[in-house]
N, C-alpha and C positions, 0 to 999 in steps of 0.2 A: 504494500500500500504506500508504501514511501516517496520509492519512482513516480509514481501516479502525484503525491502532491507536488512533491519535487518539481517534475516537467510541468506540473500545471501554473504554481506560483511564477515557475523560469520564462514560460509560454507568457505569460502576463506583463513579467518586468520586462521581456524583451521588445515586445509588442508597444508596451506605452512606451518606452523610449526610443522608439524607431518614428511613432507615431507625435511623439515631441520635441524630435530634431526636424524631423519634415514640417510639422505646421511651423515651428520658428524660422526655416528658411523658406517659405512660400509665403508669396503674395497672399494676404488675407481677402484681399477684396478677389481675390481671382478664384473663379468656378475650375479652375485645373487645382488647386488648393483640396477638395474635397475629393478629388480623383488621386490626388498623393498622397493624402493620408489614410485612405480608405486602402492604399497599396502596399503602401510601411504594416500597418496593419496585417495584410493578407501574406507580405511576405518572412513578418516576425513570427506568426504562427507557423508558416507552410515551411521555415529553417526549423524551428524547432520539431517539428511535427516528424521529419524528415530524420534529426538527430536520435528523436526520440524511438520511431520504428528502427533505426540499426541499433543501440542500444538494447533495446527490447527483445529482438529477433533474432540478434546476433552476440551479444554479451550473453546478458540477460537467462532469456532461455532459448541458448543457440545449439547445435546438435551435439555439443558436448554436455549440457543441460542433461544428466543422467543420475536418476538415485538407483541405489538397491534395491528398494519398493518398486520400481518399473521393473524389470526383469521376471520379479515373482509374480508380479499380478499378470503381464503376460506370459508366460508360461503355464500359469492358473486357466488365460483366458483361450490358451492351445490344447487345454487336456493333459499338459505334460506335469510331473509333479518339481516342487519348488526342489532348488538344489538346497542338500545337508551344513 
């Protein structure tokens, strides 16, 4: 559960300050103003988001991802008996 807050608060502080260097350097009066920040936005989540699925899938629980408990349950779930 940690990862999960973890990435979420990181997803957020990235996001707001991607999204408050963009509105400080954009024209406020200018309608392209609401198109860059709605972009800092999309693109602070969609790096994290990105970080986060290799992480996840590849750290995390990547296909070294093995306990002893898997083994026996399948082996259980083949009919075969658990090793001594």
């Amino acid at each position: 559960m940690l990862p999960f807050w973890a990435f979420t608060v990181a997803g957020w502080a990235i996001s707001t300050g991607m999204v408050a260097l963009v509105a400080s350097w954009a024209d406020p009066h200018s309608s392209m103003q609401t198109i860059l920040v709605m972009g800092a936005s999309i693109a602070g989540f969609g790096t994290l988001w990105v970080v986060k699925y290799l992480f996840l899938d590849k750290i995390m629980f990547g296909p070294d991802h093995h306990t002893p408990y898997d083994e026996d349950i399948e082996l259980e779930e083949a009919g075969l008996s658990a090793r001594s």
